[in-house]
Each structure stands twice: as structure tokens, then as C-alpha cells.
PQR file of N, CA, C, O and H, with PARSE charges and radii, in Angstrom:
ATOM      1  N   UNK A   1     111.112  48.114  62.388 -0.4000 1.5000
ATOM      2  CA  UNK A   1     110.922  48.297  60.968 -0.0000 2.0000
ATOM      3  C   UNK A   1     109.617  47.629  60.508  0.5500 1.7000
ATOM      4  O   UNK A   1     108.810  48.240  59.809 -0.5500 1.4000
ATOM      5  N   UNK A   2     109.405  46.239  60.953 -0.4000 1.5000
ATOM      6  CA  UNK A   2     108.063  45.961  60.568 -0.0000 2.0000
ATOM      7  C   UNK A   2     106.813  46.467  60.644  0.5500 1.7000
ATOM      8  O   UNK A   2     105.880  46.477  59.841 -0.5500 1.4000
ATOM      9  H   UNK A   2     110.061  45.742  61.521  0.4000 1.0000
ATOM     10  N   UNK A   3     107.040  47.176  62.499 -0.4000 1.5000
ATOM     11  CA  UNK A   3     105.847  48.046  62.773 -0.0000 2.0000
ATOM     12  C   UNK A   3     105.424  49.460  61.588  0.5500 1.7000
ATOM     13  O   UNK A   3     104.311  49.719  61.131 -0.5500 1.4000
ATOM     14  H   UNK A   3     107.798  47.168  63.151  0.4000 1.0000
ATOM     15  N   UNK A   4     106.665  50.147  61.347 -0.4000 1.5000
ATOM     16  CA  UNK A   4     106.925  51.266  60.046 -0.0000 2.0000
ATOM     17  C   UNK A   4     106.238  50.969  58.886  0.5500 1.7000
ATOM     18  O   UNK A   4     105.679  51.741  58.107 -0.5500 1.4000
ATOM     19  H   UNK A   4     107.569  49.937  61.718  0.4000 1.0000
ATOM     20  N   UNK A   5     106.400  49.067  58.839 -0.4000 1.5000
ATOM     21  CA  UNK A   5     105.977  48.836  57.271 -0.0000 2.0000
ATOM     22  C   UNK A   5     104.639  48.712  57.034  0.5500 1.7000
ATOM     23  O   UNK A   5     103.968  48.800  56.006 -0.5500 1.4000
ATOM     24  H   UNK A   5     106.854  48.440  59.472  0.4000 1.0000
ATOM     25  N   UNK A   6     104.369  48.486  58.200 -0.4000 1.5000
ATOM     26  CA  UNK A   6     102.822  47.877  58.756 -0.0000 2.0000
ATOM     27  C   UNK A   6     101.850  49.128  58.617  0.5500 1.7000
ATOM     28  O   UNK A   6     100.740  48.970  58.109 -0.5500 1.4000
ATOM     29  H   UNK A   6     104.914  48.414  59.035  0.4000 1.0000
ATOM     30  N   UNK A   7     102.215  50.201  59.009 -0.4000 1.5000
ATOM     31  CA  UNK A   7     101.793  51.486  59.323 -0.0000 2.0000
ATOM     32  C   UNK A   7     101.734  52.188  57.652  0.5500 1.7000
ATOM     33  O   UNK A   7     100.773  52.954  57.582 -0.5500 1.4000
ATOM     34  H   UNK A   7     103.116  50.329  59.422  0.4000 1.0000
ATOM     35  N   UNK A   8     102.302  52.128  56.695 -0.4000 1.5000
ATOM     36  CA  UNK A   8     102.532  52.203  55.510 -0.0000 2.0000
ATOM     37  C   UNK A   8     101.852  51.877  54.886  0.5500 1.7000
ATOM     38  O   UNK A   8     101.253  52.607  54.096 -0.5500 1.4000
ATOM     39  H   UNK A   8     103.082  51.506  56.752  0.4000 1.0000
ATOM     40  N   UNK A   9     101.619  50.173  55.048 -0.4000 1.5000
ATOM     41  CA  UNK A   9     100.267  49.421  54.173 -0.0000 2.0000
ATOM     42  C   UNK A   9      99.218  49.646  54.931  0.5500 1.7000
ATOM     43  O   UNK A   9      98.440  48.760  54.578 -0.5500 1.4000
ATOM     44  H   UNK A   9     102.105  49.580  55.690  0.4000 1.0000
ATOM     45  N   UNK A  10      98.604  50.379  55.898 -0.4000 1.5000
ATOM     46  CA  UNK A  10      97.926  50.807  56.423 -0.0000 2.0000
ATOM     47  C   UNK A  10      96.901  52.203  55.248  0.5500 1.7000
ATOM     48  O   UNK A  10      95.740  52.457  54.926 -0.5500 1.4000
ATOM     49  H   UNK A  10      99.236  51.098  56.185  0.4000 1.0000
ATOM     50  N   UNK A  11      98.129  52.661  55.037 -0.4000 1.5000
ATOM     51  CA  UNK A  11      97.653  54.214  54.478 -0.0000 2.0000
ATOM     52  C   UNK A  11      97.086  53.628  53.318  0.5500 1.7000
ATOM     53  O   UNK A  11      97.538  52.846  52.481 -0.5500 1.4000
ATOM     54  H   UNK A  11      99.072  52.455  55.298  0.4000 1.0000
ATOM     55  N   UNK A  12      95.548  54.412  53.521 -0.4000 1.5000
ATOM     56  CA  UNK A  12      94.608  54.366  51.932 -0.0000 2.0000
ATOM     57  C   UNK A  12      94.535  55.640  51.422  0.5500 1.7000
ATOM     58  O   UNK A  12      93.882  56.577  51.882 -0.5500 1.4000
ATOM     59  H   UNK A  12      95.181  55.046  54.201  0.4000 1.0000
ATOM     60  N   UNK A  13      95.304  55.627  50.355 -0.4000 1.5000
ATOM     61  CA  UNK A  13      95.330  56.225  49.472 -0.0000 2.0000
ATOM     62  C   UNK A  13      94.128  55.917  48.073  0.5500 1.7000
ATOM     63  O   UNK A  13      94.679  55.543  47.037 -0.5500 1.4000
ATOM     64  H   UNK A  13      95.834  54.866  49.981  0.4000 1.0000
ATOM     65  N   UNK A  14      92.784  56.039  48.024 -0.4000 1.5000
ATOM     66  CA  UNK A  14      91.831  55.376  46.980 -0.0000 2.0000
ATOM     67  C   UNK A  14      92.329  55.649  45.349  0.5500 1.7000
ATOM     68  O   UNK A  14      91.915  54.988  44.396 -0.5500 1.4000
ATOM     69  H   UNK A  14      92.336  56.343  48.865  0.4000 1.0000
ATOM     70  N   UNK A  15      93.312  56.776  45.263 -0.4000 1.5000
ATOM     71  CA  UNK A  15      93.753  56.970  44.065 -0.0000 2.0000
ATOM     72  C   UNK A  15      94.831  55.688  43.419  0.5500 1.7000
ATOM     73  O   UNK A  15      94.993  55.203  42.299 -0.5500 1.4000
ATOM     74  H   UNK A  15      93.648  57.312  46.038  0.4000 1.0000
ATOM     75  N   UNK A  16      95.516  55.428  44.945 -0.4000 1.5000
ATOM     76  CA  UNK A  16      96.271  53.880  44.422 -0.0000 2.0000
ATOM     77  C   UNK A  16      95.537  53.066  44.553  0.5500 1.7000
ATOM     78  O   UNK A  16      95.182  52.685  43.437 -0.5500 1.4000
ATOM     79  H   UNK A  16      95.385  55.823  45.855  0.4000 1.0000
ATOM     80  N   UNK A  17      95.035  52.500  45.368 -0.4000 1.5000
ATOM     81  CA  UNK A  17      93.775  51.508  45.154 -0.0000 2.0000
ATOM     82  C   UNK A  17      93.544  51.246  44.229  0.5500 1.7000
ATOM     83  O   UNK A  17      93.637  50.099  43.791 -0.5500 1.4000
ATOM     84  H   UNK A  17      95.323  52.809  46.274  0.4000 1.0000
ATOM     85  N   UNK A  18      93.172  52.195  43.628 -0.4000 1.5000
ATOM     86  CA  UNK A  18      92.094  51.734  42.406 -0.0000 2.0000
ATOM     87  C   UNK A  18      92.598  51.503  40.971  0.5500 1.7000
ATOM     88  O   UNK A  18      91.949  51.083  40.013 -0.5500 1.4000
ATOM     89  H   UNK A  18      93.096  53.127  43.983  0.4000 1.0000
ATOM     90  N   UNK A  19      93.882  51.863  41.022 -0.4000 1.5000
ATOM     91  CA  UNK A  19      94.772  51.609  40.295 -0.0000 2.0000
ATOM     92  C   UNK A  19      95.575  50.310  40.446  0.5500 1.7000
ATOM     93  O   UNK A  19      96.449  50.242  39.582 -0.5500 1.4000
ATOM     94  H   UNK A  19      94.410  52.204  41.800  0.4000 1.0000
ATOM     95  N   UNK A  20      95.547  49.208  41.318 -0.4000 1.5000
ATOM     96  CA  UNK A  20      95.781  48.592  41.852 -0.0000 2.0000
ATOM     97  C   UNK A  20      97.552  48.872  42.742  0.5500 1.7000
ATOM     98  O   UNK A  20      98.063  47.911  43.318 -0.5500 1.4000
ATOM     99  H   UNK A  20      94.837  49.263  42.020  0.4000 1.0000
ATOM    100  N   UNK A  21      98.153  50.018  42.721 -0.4000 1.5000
ATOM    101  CA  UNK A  21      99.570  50.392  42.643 -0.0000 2.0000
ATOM    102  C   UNK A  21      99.249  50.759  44.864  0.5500 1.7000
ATOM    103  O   UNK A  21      98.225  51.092  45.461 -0.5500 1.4000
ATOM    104  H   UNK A  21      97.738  50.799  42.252  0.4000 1.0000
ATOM    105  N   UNK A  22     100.918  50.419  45.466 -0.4000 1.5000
ATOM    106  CA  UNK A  22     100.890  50.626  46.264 -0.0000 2.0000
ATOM    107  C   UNK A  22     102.013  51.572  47.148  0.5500 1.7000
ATOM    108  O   UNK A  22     102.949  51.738  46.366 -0.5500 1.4000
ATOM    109  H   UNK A  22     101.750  50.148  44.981  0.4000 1.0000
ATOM    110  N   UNK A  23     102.274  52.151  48.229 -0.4000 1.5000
ATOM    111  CA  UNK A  23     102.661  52.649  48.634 -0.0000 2.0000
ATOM    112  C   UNK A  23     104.813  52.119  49.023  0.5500 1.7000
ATOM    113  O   UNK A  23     105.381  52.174  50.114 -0.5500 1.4000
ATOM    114  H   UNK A  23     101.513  52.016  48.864  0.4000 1.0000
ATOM    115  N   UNK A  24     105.010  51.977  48.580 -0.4000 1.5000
ATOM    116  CA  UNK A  24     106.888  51.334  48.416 -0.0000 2.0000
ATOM    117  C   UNK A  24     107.491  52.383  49.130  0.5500 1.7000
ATOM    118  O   UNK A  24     107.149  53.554  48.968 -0.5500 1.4000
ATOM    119  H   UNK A  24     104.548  51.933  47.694  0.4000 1.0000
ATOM    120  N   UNK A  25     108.528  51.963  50.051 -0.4000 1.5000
ATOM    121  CA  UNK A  25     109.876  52.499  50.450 -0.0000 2.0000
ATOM    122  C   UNK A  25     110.964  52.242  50.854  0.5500 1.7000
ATOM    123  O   UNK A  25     111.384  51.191  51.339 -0.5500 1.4000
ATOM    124  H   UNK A  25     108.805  51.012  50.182  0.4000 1.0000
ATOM    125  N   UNK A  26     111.584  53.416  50.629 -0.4000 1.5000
ATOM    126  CA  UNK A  26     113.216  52.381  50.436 -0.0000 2.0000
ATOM    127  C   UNK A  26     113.626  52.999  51.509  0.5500 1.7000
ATOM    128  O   UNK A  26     113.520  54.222  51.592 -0.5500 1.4000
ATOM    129  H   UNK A  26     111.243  54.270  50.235  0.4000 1.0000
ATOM    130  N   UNK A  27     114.274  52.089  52.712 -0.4000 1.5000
ATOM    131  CA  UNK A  27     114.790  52.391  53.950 -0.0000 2.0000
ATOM    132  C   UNK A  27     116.022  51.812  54.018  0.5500 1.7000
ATOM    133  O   UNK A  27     116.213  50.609  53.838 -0.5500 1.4000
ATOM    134  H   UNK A  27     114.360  51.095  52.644  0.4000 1.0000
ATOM    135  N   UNK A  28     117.406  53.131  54.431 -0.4000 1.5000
ATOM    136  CA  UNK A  28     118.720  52.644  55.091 -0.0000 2.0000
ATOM    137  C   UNK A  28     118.937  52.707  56.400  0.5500 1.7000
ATOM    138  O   UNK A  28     118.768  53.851  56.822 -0.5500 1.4000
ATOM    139  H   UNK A  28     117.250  54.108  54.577  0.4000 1.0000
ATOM    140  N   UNK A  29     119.261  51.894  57.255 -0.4000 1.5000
ATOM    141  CA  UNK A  29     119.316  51.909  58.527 -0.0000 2.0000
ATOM    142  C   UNK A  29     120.973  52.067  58.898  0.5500 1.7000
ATOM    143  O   UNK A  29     121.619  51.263  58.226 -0.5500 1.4000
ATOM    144  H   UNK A  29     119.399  50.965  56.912  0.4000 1.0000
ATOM    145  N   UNK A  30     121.580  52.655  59.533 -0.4000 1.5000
ATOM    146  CA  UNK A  30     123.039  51.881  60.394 -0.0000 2.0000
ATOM    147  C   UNK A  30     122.695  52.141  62.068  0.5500 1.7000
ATOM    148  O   UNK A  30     122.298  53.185  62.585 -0.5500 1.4000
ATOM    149  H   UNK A  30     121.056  53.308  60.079  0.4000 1.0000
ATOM    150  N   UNK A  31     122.938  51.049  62.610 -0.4000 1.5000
ATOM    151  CA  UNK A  31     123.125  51.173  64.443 -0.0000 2.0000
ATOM    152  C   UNK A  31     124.428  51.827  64.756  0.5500 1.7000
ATOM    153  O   UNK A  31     125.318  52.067  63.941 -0.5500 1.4000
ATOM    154  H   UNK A  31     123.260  50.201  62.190  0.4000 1.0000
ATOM    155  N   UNK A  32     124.437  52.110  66.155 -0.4000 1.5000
ATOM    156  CA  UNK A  32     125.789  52.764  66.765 -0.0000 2.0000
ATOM    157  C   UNK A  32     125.316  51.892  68.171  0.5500 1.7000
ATOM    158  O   UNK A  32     124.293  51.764  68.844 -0.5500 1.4000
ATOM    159  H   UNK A  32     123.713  51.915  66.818  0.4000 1.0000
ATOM    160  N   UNK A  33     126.846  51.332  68.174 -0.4000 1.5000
ATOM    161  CA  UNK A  33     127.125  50.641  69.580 -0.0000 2.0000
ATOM    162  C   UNK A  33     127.837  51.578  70.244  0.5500 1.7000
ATOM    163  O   UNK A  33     128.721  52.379  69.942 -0.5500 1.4000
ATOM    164  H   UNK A  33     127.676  51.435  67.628  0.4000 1.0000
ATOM    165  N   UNK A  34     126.972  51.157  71.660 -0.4000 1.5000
ATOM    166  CA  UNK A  34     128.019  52.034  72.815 -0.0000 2.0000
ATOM    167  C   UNK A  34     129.074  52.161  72.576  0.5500 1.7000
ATOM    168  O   UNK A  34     129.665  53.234  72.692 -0.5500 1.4000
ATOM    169  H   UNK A  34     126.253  50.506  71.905  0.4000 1.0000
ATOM    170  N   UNK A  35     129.791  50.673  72.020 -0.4000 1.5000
ATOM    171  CA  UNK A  35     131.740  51.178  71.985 -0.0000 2.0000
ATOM    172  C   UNK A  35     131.741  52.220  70.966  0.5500 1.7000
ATOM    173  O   UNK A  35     132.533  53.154  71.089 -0.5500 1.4000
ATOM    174  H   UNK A  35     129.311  49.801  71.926  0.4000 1.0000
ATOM    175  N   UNK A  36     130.949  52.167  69.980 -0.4000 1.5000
ATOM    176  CA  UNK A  36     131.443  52.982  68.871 -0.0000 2.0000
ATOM    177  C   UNK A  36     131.848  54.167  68.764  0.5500 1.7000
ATOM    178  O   UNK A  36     131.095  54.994  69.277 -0.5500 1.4000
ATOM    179  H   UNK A  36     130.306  51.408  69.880  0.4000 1.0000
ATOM    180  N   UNK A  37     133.083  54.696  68.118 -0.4000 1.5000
ATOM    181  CA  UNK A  37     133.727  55.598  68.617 -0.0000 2.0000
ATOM    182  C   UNK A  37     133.872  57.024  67.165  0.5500 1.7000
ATOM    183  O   UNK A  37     134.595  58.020  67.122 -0.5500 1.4000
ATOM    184  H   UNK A  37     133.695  54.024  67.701  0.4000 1.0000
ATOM    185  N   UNK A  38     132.874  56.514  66.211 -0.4000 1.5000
ATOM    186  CA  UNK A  38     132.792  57.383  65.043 -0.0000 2.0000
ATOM    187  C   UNK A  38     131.651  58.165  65.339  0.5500 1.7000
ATOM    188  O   UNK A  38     130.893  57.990  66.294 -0.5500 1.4000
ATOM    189  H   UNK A  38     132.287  55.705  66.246  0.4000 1.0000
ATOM    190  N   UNK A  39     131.550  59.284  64.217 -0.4000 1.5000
ATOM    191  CA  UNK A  39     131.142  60.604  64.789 -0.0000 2.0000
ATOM    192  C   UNK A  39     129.502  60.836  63.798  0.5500 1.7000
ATOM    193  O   UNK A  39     129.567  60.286  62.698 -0.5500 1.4000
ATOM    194  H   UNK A  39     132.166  59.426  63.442  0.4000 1.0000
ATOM    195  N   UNK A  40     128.567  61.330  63.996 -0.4000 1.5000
ATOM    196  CA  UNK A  40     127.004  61.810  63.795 -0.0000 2.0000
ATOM    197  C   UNK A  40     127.202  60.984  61.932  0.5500 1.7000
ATOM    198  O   UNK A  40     126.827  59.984  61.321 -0.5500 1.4000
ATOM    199  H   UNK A  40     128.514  61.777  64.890  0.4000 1.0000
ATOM    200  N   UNK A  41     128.033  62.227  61.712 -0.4000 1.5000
ATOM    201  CA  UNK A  41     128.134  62.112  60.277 -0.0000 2.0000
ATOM    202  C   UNK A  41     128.534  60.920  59.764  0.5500 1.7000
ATOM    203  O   UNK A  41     127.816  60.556  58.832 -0.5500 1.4000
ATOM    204  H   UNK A  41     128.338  63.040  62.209  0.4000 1.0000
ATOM    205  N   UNK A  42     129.499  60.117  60.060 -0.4000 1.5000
ATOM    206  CA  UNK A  42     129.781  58.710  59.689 -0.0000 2.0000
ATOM    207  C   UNK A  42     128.613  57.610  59.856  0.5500 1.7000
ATOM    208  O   UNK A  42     128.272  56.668  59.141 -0.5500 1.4000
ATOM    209  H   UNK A  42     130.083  60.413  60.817  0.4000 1.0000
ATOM    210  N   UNK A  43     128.069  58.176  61.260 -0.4000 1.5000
ATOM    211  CA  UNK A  43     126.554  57.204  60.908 -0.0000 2.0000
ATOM    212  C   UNK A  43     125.871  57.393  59.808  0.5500 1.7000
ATOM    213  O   UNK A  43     125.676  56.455  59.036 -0.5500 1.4000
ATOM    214  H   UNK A  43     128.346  58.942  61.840  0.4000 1.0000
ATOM    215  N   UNK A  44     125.344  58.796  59.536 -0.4000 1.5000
ATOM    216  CA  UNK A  44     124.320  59.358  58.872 -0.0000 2.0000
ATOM    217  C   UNK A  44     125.284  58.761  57.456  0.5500 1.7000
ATOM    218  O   UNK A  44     124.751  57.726  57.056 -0.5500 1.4000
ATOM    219  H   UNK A  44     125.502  59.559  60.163  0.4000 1.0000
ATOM    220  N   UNK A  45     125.758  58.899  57.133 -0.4000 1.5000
ATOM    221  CA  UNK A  45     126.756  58.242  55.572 -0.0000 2.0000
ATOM    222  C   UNK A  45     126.220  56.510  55.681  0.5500 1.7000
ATOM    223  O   UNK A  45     125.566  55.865  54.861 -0.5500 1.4000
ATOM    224  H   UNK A  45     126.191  59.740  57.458  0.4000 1.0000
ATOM    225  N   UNK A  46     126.595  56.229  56.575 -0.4000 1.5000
ATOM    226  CA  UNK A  46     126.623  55.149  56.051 -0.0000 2.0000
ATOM    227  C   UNK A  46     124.688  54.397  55.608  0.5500 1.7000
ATOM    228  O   UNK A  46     124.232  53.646  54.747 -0.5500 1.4000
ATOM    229  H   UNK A  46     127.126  56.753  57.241  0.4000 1.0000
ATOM    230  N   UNK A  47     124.140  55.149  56.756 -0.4000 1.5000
ATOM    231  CA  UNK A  47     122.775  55.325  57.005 -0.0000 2.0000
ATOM    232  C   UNK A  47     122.258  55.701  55.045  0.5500 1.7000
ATOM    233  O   UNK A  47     121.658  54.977  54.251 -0.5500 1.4000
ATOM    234  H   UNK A  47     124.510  55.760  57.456  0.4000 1.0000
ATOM    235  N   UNK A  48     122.719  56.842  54.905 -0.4000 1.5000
ATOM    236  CA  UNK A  48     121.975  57.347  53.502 -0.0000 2.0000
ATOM    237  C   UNK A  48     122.888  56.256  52.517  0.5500 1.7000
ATOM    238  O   UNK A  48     122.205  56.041  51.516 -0.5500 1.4000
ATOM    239  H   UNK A  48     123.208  57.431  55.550  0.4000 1.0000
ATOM    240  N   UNK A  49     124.193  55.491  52.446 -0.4000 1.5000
ATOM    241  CA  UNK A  49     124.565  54.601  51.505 -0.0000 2.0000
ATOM    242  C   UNK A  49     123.524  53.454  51.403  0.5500 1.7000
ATOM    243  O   UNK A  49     123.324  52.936  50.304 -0.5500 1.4000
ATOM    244  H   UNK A  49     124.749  55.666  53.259  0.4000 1.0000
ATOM    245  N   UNK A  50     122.831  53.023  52.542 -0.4000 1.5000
ATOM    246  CA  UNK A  50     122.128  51.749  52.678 -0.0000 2.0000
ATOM    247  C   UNK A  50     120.575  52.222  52.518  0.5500 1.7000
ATOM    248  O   UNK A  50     119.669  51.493  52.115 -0.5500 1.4000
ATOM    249  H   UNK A  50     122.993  53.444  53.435  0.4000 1.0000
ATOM    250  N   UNK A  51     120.461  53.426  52.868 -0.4000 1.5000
ATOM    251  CA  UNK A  51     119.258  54.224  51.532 -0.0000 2.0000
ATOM    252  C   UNK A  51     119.370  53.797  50.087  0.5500 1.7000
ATOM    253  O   UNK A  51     118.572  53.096  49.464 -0.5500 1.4000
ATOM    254  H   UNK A  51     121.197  54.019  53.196  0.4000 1.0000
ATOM    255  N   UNK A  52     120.545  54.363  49.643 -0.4000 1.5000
ATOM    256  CA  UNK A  52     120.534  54.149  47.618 -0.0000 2.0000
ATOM    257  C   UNK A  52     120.713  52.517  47.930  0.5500 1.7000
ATOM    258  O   UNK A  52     119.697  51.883  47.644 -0.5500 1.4000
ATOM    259  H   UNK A  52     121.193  54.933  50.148  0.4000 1.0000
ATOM    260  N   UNK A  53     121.407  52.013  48.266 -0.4000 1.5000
ATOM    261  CA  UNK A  53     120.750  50.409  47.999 -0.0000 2.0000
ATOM    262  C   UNK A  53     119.863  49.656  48.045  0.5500 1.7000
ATOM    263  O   UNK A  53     119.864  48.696  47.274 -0.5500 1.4000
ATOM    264  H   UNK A  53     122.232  52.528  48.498  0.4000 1.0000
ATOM    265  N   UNK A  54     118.953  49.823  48.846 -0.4000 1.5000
ATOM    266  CA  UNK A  54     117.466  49.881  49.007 -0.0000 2.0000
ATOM    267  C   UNK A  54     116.824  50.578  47.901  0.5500 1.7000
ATOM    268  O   UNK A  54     115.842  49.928  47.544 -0.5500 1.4000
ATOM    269  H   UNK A  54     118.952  50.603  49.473  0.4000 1.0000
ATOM    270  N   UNK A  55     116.949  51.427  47.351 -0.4000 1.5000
ATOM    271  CA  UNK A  55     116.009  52.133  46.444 -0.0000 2.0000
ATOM    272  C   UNK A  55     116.366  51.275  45.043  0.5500 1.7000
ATOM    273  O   UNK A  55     115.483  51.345  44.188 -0.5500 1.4000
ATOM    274  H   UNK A  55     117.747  51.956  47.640  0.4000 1.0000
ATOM    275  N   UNK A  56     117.780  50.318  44.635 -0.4000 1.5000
ATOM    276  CA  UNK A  56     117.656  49.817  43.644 -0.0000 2.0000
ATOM    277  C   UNK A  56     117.092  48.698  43.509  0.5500 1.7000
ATOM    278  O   UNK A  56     117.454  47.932  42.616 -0.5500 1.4000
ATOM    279  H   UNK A  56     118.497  50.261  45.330  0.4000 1.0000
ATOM    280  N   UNK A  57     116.235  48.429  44.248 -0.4000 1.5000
ATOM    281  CA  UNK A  57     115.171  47.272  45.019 -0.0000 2.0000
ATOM    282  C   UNK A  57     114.061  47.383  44.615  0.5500 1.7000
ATOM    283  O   UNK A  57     113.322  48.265  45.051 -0.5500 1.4000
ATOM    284  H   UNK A  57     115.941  49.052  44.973  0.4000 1.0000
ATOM    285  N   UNK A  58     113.652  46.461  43.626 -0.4000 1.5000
ATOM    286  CA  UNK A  58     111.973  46.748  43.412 -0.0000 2.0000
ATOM    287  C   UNK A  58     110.949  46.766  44.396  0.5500 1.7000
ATOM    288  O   UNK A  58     110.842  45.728  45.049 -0.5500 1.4000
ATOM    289  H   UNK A  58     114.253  45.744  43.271  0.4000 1.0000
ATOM    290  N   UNK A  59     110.243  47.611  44.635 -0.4000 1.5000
ATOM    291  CA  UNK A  59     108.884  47.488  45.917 -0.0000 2.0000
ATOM    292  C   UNK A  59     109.613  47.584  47.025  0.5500 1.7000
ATOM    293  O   UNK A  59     110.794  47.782  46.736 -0.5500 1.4000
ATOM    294  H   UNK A  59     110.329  48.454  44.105  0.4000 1.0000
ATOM    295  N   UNK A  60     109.388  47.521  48.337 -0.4000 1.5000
ATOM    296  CA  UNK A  60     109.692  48.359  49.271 -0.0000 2.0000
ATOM    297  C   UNK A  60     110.743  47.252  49.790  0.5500 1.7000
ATOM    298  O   UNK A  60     110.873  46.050  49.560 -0.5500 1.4000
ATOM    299  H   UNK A  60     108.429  47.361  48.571  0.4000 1.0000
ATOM    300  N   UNK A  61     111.488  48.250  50.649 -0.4000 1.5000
ATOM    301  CA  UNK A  61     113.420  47.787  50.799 -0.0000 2.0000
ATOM    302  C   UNK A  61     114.000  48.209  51.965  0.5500 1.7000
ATOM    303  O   UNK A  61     114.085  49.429  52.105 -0.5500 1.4000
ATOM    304  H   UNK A  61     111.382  49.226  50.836  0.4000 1.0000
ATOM    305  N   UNK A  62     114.463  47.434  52.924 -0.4000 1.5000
ATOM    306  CA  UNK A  62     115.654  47.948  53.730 -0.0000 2.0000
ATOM    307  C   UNK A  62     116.911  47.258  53.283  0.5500 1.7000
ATOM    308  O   UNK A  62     117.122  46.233  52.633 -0.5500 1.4000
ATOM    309  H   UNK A  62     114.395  46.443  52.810  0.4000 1.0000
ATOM    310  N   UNK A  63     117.453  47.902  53.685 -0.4000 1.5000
ATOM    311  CA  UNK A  63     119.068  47.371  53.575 -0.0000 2.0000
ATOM    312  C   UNK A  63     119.946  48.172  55.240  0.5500 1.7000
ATOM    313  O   UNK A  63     120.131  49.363  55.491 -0.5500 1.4000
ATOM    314  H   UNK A  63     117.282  48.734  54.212  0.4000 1.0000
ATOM    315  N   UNK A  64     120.262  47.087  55.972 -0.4000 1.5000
ATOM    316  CA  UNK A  64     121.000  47.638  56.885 -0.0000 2.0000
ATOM    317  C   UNK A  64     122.513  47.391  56.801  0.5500 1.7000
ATOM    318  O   UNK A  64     123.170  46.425  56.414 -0.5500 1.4000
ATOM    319  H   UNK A  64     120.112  46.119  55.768  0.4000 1.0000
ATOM    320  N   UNK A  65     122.841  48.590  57.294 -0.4000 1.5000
ATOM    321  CA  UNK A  65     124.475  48.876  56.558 -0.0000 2.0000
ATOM    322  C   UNK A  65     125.290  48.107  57.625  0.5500 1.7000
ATOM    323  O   UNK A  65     125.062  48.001  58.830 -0.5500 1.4000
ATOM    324  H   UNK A  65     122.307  49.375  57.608  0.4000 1.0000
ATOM    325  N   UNK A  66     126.336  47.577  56.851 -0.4000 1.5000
ATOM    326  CA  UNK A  66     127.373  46.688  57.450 -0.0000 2.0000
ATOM    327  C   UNK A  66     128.835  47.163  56.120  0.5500 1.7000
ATOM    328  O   UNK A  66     128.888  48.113  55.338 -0.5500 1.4000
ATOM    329  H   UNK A  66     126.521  47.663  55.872  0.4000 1.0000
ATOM    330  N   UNK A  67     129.721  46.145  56.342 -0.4000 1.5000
ATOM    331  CA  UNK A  67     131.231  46.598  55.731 -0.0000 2.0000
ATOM    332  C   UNK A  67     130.873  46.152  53.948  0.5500 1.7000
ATOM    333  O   UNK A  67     131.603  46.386  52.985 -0.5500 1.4000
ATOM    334  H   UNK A  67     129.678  45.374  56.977  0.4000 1.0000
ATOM    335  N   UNK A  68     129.513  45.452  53.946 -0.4000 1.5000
ATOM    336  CA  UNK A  68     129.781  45.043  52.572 -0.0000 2.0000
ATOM    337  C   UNK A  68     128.720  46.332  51.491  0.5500 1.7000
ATOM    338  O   UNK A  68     128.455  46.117  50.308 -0.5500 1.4000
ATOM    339  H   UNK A  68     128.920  45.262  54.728  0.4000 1.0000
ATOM    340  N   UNK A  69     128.297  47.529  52.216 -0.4000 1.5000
ATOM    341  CA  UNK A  69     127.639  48.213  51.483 -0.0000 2.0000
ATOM    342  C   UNK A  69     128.535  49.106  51.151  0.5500 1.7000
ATOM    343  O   UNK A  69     128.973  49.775  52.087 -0.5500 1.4000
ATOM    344  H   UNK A  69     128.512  47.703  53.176  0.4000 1.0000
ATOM    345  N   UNK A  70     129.057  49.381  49.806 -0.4000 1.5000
ATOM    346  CA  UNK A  70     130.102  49.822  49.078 -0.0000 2.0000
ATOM    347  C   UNK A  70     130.086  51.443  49.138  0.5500 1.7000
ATOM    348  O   UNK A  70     129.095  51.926  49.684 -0.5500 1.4000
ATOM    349  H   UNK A  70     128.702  48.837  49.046  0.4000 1.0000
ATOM    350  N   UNK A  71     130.918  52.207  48.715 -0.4000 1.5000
ATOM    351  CA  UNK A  71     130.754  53.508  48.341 -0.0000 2.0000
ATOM    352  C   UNK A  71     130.352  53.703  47.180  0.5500 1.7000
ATOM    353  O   UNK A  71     130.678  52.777  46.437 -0.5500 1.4000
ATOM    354  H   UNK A  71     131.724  51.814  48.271  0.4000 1.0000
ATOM    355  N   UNK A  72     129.685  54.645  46.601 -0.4000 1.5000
ATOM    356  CA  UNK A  72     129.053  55.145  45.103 -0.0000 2.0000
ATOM    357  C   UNK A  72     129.468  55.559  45.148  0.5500 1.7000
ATOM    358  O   UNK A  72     129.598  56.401  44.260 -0.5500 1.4000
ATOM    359  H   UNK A  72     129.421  55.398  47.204  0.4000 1.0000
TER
END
């Protein structure tokens, strides 16, 4: 993720520049362990829940999903 973020503040954009405004993003992550025994879609859910929590994050955001990222 750092390398991602790194690569991000990388990008010149001169229209933000000069505006002084910068490039922000909001990233949800979830892992799958070998044992894990739930299916594409249960990742990808929980993956896009820890998306919208991140995005209510001023300036750029991960949030990696665990039992305490709630349902909307």
C-alpha cells in the first residue's frame, strides 16, 4: 500500500499543483487466509465496506477490514 501511495504522489498533475490541491484516495482492503473458507463475493463485500469507510476520511485513506467494520 505504501508503494501505491507513493506512486500517486508521484503523479503531476500541473492543474493541481498550481492550485495547491492534491491527488487523495480512499482504499478498502480485506485478506483471505489459506484456511479461509468464504466465497469471492464475501471478500469483495467486505473489501468495498472498508472502501466507504475510508472515503469518510479526509485526504487519502485505507481502512483494512476486520469484524469491527460495520454494515451500511
Amino acid at each position: 500500500m505504501n508503494r501505491l501511495l507513493g506512486c500517486i504522489d508521484d503523479i503531476n498533475v500541473p492543474e493541481l499543483r498550481r492550485t495547491g490541491r492534491m491527488i487523495d484516495i480512499s482504499v478498502g482492503a480485506a485478506f483471505y487466509q489459506p484456511s479461509d473458507t468464504y466465497s469471492f463475493e464475501t471478500l469483495y463485500k467486505q473489501a468495498d465496506k472498508s472502501g466507504y469507510v475510508s472515503k469518510k476520511q479526509p485526504g487519502t485513506h485505507i481502512t483494512y477490514y476486520d469484524d469491527t467494520v460495520l454494515d451500511y
